[in-house]
MARFI-34878 format. One record per residue (C-alpha): chain; x, y, z; residue in three letters. Coordinates in steps of 0.25 Angstrom, whole numbers. Layout:
N
<'A', <X, Y, Z>, 'ALA'>
...
***
This chain:
416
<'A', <259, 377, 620>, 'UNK'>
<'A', <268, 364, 617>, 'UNK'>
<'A', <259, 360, 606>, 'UNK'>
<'A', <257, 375, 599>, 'UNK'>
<'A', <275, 373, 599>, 'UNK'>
<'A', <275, 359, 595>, 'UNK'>
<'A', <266, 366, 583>, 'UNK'>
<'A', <276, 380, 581>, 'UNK'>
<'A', <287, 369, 581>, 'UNK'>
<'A', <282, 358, 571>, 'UNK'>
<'A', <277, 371, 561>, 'UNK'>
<'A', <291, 378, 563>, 'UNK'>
<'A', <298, 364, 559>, 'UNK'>
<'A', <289, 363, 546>, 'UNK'>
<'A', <291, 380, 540>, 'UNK'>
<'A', <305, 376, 544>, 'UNK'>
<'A', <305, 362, 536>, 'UNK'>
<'A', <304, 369, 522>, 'UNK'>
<'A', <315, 377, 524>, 'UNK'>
<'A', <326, 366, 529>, 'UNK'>
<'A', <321, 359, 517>, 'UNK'>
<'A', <326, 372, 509>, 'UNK'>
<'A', <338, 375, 517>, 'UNK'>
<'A', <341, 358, 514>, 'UNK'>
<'A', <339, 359, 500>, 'UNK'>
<'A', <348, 370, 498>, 'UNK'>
<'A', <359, 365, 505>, 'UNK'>
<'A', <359, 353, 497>, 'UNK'>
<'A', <357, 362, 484>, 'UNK'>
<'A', <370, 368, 489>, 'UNK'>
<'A', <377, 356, 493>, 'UNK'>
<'A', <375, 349, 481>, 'UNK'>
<'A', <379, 362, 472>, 'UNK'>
<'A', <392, 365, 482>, 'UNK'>
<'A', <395, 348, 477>, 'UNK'>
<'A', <392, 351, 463>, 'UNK'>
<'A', <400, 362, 462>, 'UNK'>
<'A', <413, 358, 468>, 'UNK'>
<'A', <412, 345, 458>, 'UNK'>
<'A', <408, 353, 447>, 'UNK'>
<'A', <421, 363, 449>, 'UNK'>
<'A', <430, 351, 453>, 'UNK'>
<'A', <426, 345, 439>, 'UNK'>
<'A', <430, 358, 431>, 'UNK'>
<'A', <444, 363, 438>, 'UNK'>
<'A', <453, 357, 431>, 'UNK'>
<'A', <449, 363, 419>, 'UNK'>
<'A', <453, 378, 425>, 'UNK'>
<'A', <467, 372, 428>, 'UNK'>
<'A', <470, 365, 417>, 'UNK'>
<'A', <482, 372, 413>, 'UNK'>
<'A', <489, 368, 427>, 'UNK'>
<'A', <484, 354, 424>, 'UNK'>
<'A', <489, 355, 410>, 'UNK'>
<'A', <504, 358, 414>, 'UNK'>
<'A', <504, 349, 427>, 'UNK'>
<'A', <500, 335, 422>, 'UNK'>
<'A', <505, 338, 407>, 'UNK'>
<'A', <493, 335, 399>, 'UNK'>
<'A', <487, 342, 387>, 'UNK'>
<'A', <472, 351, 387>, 'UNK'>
<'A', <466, 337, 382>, 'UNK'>
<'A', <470, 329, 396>, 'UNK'>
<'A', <467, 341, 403>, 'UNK'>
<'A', <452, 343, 398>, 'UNK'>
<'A', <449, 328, 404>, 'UNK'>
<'A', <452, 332, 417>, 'UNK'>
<'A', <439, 340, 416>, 'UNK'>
<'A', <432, 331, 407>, 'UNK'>
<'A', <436, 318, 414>, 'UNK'>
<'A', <426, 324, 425>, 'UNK'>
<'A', <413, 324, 414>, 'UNK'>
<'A', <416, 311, 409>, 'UNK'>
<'A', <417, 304, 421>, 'UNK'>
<'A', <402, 309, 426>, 'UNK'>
<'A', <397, 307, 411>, 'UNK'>
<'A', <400, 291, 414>, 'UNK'>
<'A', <395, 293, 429>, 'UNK'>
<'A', <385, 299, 427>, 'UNK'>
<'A', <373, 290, 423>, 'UNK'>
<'A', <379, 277, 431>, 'UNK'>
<'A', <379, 288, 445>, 'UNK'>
<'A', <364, 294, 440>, 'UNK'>
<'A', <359, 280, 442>, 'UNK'>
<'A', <367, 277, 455>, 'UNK'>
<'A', <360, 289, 460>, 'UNK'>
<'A', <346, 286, 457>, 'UNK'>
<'A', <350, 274, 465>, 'UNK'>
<'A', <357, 280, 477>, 'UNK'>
<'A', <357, 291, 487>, 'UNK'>
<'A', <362, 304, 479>, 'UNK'>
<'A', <365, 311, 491>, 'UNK'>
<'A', <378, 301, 495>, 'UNK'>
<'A', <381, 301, 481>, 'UNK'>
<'A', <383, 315, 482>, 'UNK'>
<'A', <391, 313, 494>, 'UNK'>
<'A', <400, 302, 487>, 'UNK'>
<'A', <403, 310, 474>, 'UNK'>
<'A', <407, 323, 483>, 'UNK'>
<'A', <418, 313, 491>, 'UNK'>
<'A', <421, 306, 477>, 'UNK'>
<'A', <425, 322, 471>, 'UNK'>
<'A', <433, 324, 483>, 'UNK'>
<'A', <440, 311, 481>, 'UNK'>
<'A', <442, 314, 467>, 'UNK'>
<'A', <446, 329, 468>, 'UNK'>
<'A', <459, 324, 478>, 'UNK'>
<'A', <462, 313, 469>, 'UNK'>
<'A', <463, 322, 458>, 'UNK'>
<'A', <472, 332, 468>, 'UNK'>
<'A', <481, 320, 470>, 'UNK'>
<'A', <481, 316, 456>, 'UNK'>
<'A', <483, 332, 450>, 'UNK'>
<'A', <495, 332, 460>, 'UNK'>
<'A', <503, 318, 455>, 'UNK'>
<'A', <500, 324, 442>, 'UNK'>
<'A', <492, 311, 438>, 'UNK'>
<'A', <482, 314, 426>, 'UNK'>
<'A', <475, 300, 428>, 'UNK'>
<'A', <472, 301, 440>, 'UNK'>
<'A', <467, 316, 441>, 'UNK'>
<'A', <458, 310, 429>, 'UNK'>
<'A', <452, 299, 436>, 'UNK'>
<'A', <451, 308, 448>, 'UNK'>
<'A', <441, 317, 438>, 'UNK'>
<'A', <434, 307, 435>, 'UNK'>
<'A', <431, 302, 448>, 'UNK'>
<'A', <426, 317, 452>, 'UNK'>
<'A', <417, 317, 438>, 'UNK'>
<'A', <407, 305, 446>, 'UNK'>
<'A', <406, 313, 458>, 'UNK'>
<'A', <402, 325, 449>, 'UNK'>
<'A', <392, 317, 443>, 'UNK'>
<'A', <386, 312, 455>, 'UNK'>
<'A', <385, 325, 462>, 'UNK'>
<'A', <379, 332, 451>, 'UNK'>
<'A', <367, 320, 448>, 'UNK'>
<'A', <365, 317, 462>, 'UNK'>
<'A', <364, 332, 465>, 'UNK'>
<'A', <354, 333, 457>, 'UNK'>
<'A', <346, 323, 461>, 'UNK'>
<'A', <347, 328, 476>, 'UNK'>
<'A', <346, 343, 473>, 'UNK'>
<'A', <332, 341, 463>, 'UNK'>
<'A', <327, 332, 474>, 'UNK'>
<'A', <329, 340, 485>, 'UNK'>
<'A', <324, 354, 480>, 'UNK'>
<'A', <308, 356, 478>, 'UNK'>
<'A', <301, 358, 465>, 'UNK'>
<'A', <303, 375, 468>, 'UNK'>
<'A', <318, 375, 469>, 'UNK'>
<'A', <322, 362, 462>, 'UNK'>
<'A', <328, 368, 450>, 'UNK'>
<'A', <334, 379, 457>, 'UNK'>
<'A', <340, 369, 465>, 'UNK'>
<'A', <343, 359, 454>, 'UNK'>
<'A', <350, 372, 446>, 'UNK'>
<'A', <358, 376, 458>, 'UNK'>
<'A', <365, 363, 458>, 'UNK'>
<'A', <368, 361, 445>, 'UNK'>
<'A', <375, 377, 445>, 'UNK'>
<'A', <386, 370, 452>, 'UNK'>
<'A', <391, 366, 440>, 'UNK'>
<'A', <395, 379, 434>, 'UNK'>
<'A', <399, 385, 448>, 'UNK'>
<'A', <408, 373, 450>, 'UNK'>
<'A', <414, 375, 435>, 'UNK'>
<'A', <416, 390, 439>, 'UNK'>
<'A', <422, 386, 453>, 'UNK'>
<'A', <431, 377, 446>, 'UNK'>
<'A', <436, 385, 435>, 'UNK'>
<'A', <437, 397, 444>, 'UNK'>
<'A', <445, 392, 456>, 'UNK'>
<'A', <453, 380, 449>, 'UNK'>
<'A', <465, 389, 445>, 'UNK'>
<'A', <464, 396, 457>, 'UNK'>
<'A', <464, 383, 467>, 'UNK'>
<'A', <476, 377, 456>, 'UNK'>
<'A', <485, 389, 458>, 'UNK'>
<'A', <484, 389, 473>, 'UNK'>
<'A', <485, 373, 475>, 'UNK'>
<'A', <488, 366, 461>, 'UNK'>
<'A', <479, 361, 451>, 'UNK'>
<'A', <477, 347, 457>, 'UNK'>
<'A', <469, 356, 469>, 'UNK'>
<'A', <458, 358, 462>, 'UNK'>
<'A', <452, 344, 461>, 'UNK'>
<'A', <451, 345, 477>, 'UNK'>
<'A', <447, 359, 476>, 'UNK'>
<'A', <433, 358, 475>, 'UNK'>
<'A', <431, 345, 482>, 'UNK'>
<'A', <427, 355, 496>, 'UNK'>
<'A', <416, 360, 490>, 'UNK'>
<'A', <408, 346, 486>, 'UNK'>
<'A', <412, 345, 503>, 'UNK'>
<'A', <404, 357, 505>, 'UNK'>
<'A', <392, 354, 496>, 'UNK'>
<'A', <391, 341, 505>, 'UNK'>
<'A', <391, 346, 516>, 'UNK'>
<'A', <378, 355, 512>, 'UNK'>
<'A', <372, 343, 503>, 'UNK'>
<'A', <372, 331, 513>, 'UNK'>
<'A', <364, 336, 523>, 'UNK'>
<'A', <355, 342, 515>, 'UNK'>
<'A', <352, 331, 506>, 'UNK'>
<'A', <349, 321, 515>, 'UNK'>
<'A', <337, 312, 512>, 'UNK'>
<'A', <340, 317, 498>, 'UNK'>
<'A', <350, 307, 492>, 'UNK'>
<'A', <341, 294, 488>, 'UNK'>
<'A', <336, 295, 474>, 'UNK'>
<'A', <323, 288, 469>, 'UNK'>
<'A', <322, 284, 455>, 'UNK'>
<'A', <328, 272, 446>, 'UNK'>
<'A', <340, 275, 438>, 'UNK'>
<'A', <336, 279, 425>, 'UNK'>
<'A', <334, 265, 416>, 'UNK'>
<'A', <339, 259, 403>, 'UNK'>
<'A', <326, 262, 397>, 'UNK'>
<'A', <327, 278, 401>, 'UNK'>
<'A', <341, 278, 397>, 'UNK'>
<'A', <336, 274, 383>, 'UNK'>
<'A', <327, 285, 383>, 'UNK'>
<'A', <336, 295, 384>, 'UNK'>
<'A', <345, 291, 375>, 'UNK'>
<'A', <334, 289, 362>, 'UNK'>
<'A', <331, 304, 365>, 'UNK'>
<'A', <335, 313, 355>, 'UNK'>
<'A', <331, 324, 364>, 'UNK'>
<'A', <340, 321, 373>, 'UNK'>
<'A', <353, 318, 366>, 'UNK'>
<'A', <350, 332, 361>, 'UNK'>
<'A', <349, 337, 375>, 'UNK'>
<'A', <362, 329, 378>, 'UNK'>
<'A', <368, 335, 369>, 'UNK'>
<'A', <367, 350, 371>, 'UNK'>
<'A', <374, 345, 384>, 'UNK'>
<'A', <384, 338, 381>, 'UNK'>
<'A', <388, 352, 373>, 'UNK'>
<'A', <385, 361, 384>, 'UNK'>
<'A', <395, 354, 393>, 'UNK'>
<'A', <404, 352, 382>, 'UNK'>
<'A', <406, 365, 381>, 'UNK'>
<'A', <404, 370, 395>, 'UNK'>
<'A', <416, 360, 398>, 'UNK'>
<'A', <423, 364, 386>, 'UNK'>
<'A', <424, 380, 391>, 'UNK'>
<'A', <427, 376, 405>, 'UNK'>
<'A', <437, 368, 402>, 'UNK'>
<'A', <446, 374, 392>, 'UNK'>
<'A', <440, 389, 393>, 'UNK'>
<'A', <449, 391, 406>, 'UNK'>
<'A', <463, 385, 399>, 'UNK'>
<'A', <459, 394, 387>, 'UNK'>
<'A', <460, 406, 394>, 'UNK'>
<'A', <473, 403, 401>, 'UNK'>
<'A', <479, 398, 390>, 'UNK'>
<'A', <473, 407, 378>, 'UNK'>
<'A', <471, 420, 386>, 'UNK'>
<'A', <483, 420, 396>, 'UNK'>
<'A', <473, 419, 409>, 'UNK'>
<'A', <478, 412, 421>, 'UNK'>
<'A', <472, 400, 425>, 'UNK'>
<'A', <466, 406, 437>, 'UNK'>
<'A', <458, 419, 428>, 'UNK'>
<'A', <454, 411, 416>, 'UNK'>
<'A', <447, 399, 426>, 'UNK'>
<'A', <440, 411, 433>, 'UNK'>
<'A', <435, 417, 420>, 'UNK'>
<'A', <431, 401, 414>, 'UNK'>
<'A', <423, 400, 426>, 'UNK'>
<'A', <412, 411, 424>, 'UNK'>
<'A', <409, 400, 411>, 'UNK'>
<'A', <403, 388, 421>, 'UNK'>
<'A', <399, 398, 430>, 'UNK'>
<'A', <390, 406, 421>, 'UNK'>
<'A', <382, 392, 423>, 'UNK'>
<'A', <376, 393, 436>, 'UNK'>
<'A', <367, 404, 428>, 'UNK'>
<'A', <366, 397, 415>, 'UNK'>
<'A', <362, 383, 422>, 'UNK'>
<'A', <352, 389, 430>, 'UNK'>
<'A', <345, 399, 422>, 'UNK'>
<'A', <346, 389, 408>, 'UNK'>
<'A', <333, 384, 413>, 'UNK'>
<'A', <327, 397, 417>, 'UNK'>
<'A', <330, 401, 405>, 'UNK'>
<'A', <322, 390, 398>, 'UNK'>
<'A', <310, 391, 406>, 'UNK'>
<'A', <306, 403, 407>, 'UNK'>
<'A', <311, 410, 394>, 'UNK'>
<'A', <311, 399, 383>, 'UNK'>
<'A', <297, 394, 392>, 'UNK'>
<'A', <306, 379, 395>, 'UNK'>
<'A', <313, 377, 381>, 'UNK'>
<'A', <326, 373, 383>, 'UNK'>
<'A', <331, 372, 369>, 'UNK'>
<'A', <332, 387, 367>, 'UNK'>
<'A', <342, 387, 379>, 'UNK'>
<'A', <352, 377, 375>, 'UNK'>
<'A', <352, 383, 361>, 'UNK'>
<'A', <353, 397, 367>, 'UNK'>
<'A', <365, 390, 376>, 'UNK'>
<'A', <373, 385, 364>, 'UNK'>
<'A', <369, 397, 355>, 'UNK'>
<'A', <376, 407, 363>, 'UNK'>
<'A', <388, 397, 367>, 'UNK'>
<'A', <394, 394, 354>, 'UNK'>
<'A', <397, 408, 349>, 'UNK'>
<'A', <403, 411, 362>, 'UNK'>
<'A', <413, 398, 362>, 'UNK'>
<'A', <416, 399, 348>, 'UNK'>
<'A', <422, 414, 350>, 'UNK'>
<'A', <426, 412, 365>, 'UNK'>
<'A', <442, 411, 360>, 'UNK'>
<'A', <441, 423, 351>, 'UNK'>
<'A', <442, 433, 363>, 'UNK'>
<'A', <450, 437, 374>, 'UNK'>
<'A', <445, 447, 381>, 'UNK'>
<'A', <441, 442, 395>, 'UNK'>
<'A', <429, 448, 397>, 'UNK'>
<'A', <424, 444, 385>, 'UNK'>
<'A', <428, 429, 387>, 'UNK'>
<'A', <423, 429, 401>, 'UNK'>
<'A', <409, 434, 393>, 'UNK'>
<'A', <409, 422, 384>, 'UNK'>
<'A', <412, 412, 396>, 'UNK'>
<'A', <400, 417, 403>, 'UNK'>
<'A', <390, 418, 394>, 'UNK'>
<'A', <395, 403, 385>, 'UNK'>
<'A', <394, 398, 399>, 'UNK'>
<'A', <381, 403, 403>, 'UNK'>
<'A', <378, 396, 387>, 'UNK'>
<'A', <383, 383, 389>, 'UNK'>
<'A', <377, 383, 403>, 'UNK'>
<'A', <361, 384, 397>, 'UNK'>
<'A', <362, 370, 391>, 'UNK'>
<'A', <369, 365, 404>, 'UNK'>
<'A', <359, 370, 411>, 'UNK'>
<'A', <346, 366, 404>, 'UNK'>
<'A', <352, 352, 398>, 'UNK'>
<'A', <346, 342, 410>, 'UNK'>
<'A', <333, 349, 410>, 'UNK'>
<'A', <331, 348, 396>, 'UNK'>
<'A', <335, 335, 393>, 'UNK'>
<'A', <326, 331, 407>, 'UNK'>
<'A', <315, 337, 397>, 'UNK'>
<'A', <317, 330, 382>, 'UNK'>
<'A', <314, 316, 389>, 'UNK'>
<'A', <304, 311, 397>, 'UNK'>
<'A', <303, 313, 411>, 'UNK'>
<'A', <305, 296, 413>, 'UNK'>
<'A', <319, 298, 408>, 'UNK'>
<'A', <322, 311, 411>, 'UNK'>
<'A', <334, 307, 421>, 'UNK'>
<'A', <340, 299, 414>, 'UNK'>
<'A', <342, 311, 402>, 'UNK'>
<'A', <348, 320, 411>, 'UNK'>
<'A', <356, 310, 414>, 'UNK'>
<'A', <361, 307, 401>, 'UNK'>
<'A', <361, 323, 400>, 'UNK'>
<'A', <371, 323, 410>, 'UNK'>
<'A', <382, 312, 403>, 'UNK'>
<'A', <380, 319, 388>, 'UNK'>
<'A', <384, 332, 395>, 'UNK'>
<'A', <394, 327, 402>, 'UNK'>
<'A', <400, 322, 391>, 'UNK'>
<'A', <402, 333, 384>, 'UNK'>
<'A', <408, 340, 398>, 'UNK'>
<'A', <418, 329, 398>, 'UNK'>
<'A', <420, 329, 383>, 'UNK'>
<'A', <423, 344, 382>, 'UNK'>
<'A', <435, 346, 390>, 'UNK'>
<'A', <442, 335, 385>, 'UNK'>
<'A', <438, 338, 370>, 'UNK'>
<'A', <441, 354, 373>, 'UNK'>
<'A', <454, 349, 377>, 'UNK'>
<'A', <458, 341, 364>, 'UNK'>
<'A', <453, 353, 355>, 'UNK'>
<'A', <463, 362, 364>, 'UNK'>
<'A', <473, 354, 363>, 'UNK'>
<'A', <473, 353, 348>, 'UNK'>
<'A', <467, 365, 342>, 'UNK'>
<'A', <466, 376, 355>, 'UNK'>
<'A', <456, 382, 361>, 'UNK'>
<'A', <451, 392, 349>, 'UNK'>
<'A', <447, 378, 343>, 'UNK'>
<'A', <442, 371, 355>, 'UNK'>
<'A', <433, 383, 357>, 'UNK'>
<'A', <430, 382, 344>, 'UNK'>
<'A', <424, 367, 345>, 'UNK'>
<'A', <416, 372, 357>, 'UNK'>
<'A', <408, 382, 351>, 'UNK'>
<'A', <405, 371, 341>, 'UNK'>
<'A', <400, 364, 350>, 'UNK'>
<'A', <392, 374, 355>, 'UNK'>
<'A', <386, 376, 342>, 'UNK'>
<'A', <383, 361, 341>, 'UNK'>
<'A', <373, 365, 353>, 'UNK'>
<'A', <366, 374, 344>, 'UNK'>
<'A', <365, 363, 335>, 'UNK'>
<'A', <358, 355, 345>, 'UNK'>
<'A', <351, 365, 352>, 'UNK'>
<'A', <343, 370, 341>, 'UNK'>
<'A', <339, 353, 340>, 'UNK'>
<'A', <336, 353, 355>, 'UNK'>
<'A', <321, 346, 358>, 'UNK'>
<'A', <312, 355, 368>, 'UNK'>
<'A', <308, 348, 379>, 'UNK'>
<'A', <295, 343, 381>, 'UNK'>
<'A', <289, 328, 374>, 'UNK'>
<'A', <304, 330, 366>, 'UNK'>
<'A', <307, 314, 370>, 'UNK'>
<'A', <311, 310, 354>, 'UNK'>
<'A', <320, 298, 354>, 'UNK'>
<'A', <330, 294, 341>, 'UNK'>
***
């Protein structure tokens, strides 16, 4: 009898083992997502304020524009030198550190928005562009290696739709949180839910935080960059976000000031443009699998085809129906290259340095994502926003340009 039990008890424990393992794996999934997201909307807000921001410190649509940019330009230097100390370290801590490192930054930047100090609100923004480039490596690194090869990419896509659900929470809710406790609130605003998302993450991910692997060497680096393919690749990118940022950062403050919206109305309507993304991001690769049979070229060609007719006439109407239509359906556009971009330039390399490109993937594109804002604001500032959208659907035609070029992945490895 004891031993019949001691058998009913050790078989319960193993059918039950599976589905801990699942439960685990999904709590970190959603951990790390809730993390990503808070960042993510932390490091688009002011952008749906900037107006407030504008008249309060005194500065012109140029300065303001860094204020978003300033976020992208610090992960674009962090970035490779914090890949490296994670493939040396224990990512889940890092994880850990960067969340506390946001909520330092986000009250830095209340204090400093409240003393009206522009400096310091800077260098508080770039302190919070580390920790945003921190979670988002090491969250992938934990999430891929926690999931099995069933539900990795399901897993994998989850996390990286934060990114567009943060930009919409962001855009949706920064007007709102300023009206009811000033602009500077919106830097702590969001620093809960990185609180909440470790609160799920840590104890699902324990045993999960050492990586294994060398840092990618000078001999890969060197790789990467004599490919051509990959400088192609890099460069649909560092276009996408440019005009991803570009249209999250000034479409809000066009509608207010062009159209008459409150701040409150056009951030809620300029938030369905990155939240479109959780489908775009997610279904790019679908959409290359299984209906171009793993071709991604046609994808981002698709992507930039159908984004720069929609940029270049976005100014010329002002029905809100029909300018909501537009914000949907160029966000779902520009989204398809987002999406695709670190799988493809994985596949125009070998497999020896495939890292290190996504990698170098990651700073050329958030190049661009710290360039556009800034540049956006200039073009504003000088010319209006008829002629800034203007030079954004140039750009989006630029992307044709280098689509049409774009290698096909497989034994595609030509260097210069």
């Amino acid at each position: 009898m004891t031993s019949r039990l001691t058998t009913t008890q050790s078989e319960d424990a193993t059918n039950s083992e599976p589905q801990q393992n699942h439960q685990s794996t999904w709590g970190l999934v959603v951990g790390a997502s809730l993390i990503s997201t808070g960042l993510a909307a932390y490091e688009i807000v002011p952008a749906s304020v900037t107006p407030l921001i504008r008249d309060s410190l005194g500065i012109g649509p140029t300065i303001a524009g860094f204020l978003v940019g300033i976020m992208f330009g610090a992960a674009v230097v962090a970035s490779l030198p914090a890949g490296a100390v994670l493939d040396r370290t224990d990512s889940r801590h890092a994880m850990a550190l960067a969340v506390l490192t946001l909520v330092a930054a986000g009250t830095w930047g209340w204090f400093a928005g409240r003393q009206g100090d522009y400096r310091s609100l800077i260098a508080s923004r770039a302190l919070g562009g580390v920790a945003y480039v921190v979670v988002w490596n090491a969250g992938i690194d934990i999430v891929s290696r926690a999931a099995n090869a069933e539900n990795r990419a399901t897993a994998v896509g989850i996390f990286t739709a934060s990114g567009p659900i943060g930009f919409a929470l962001g855009q949706g809710t920064g007007p709102l949180i300023a009206h009811r406790f000033g602009w500077p609130a919106i830097f702590v605003a969001f620093a809960g839910l990185t609180i909440v998302g470790l609160l799920l993450f840590w104890p699902a991910s324990r045993g999960l935080g050492t990586t294994r692997g060398d840092a990618p060497s000078i001999q890969e680096f060197g790789a990467v960059l004599q490919n051509r393919n990959v400088w192609t690749v890099g460069l649909l990118g560092f276009l996408g976000y440019s005009l991803y940022l570009f249209v999250n950062s000034w479409g809000s403050s066009y509608l207010t000031a062009e159209l008459g919206l409150s701040l409150a109305a056009s951030g809620l309507l300029v938030a369905v443009f990155p939240a479109i993304g959780v489908v775009s991001r997610i279904s790019s690769g679908l959409l290359s699998d299984r209906i171009f049979g793993g071709r991604r070229q046609p994808i981002v060609l698709g992507s930039f085809g159908v984004a720069a007719p929609l940029v270049l006439v976005f100014t010329r109407f002002r029905s809100l129906p029909l300018l909501i239509g537009l914000l949907v359906l160029t966000g779902f556009a520009v989204q398809l290259t987002l999406g695709l971009s670190f799988t493809y330039v994985r596949e125009v390399v070998d497999s020896r340095v495939a890292a290190t490109a996504v990698a170098f993937q990651t700073s050329v594109g958030l190049t661009g994502a710290f360039l556009a804002p800034i540049a956006g604001g200039v073009i504003v500032d000088i010319a209006g926003f008829d002629t800034a959208f203007l030079l954004a659907g140039v750009l989006a035609i630029c992307g044709i340009a280098v689509a049409w070029v774009a290698p096909e992945p497989g034994g595609n490895s030509e260097a210069f």
